[in-house]
N, C-alpha and C positions, 0 to 999 in steps of 0.2 A: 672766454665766452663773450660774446658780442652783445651788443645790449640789446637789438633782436630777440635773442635765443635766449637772453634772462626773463626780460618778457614775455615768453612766450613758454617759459619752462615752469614761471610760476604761476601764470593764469590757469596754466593746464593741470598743476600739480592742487589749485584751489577746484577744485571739479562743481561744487553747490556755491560757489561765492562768486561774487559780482565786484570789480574795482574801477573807480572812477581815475582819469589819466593824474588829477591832483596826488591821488594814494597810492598809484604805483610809481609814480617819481616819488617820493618821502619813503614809501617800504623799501625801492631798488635803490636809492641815491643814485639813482640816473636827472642832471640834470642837464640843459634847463627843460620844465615842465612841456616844453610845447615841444621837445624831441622824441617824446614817451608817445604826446598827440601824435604823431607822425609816424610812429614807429606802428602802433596799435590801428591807426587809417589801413594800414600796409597789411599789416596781419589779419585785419575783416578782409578788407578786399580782395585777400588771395583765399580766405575762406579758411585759415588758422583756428581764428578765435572768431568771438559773436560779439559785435558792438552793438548796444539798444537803450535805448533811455529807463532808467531802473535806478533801483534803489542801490546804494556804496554800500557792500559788507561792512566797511572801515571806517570809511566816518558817516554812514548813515543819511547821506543826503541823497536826493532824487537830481541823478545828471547823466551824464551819459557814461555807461559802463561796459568794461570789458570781463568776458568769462571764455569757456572751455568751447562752450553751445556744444552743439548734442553729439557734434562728432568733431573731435580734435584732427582727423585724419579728413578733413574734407578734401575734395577735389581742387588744385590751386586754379584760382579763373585769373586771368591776364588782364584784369582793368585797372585803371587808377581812381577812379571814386565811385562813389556807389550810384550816380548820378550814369554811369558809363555803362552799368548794367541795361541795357534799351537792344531790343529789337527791331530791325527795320521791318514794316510790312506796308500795303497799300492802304492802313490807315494811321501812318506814321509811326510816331515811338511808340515803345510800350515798353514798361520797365521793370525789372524781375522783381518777387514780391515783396523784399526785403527794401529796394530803395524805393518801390513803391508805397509801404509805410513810412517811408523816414519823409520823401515829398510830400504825403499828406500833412504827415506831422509839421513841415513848415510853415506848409498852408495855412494850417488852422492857427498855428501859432503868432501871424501874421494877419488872418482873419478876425482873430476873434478878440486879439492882445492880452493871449493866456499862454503859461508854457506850459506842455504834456508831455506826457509818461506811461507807462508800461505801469500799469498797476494793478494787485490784487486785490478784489471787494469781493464783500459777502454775498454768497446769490444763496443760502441756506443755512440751516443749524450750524453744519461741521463743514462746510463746502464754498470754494471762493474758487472763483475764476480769475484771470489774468488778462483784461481787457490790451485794446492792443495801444488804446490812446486815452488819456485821462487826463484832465485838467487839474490845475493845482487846487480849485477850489472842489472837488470834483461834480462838479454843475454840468461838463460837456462829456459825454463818454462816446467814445467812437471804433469800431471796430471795421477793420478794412481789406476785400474783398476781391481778388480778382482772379476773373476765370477767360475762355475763351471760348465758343463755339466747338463742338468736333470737330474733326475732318471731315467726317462728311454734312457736314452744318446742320447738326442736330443739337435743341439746349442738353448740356451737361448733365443731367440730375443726379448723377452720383454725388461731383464735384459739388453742386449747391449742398448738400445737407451740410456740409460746415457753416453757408451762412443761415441755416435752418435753425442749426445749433448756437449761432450766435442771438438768432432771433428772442431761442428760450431764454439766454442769459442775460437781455436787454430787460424781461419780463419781470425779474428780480428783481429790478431796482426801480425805484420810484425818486421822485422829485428832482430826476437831473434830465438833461435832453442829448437823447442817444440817434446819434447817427450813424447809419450805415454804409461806406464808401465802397463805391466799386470802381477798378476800373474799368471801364466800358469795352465791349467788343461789338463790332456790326459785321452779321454773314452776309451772304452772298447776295441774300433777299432783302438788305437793307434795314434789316434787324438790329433793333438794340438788343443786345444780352441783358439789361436792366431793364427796363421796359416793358419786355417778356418775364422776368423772375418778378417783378410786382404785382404784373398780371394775375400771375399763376399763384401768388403766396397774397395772394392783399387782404384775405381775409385772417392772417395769423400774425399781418407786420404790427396793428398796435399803433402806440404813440410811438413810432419809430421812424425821425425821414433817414429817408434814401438819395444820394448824390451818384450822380454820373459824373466821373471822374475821368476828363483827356489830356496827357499829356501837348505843352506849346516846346515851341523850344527852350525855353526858361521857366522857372517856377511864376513867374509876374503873366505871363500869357497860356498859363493852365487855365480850361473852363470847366468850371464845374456846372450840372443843370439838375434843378433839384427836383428830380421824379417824382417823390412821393412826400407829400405833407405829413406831418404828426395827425392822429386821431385817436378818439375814446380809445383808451386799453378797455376790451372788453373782458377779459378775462378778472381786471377789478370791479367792473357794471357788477356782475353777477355772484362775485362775492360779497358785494352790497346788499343786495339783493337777497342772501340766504339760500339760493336756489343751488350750492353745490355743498 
């Protein structure tokens, strides 16, 4: 068996567990460590396994981790990094949603001189979500976003209630600064797809900003432009207040 097909026989045979490329060279004695990195690049990218920043089953640290993800049988795509995921259109790249979280995640990491993560926090008694970016201290939480126009250049509203729903899960948490990333799409009309979902939601965003998210041809020439400022969470006014 190829050291491929070991890797990829026991990420899939661990179905709930998560391994970072450190733990699965020391579990397979496959070495040196950075042929595992490569081997595990090769298995996301063709859609194998799910690489994402999370927590190591195995020695429990937050880096980046290899599992089953939700369908072991996915569709093989023909790219070599996640960065190659991009669609041409006439307002340049645009990049499928998985390397469009992993570019954010650079970003900010880059931005802000914080590393982030996939992490679960508490939004209830019995109940935690799985934010999509979280810093180590977790002071930045960021969940990220992207839609397009229809085809016949009408806003999505089905598609937005996932960030409707992100909205309520931002609502839970208090004392960290939760941003909202999208990335951006312009119709025909010269339309922000951001711009219009602020419009339309400004009264349920909260202390929540919102970034419009373009890809440059490099991570160093991405602009971001930050639509919407933080405001009063109203929904804590009025539990101050007594009035619910």
């Amino acid at each position: 068996m190829s050291n491929d097909e070991t890797i990829l026989s026991f990420v899939r045979s661990k179905k709930d567990k998560r391994y970072c490329d450190d733990c699965l060279s020391a579990l397979l004695k496959i070495y040196p460590r950075q042929q595992v990195n490569q081997i595990c690049r090769n298995l996301s990218d063709r859609g194998y396994i799910t690489r994402e920043r999370g927590l190591c089953s195995n020695c429990s640290k937050y880096k980046i981790v290899n599992s089953s993800g939700k369908s072991s049988d996915a569709l093989v795509k023909s790219v070599a990094t996640q960065d190659a995921f991009m669609t041409s259109s006439d307002q340049g790249q645009r990049l499928d949603y998985g390397a469009f979280e992993d570019r954010v995640s650079r970003f900010v990491e880059s931005k802000f001189g914080k590393r982030f993560y996939k992490q679960d926090l508490q939004i209830g008694p019995s109940k935690f979500h799985r934010f999509d970016l979280v810093s180590e201290d977790k002071n930045i939480i960021i969940e990220c976003k992207s839609y397009t126009w229809t085809e016949s250049g009408n806003f999505p509203s089905a598609k937005i209630s996932t960030a409707i729903e992100a909205l309520f899960y931002f609502s839970r948490i208090v004392d960290s600064r939760k941003i909202l990333v999208f990335q951006d799409h312009i119709n025909q009309r010269g339309e922000s797809l951001v711009e219009i979902f602020v419009r339309r939601y400004e009264g349920v965003i909260d202390d929540v900003v919102v970034w419009a998210y373009s890809m440059g041809d490099s991570i160093e020439n991405d602009k971001v432009v930050v639509v919407r400022t933080p405001k009063d969470n109203w929904y804590e006014k009025i539990l101050r207040r007594g009035q619910v």
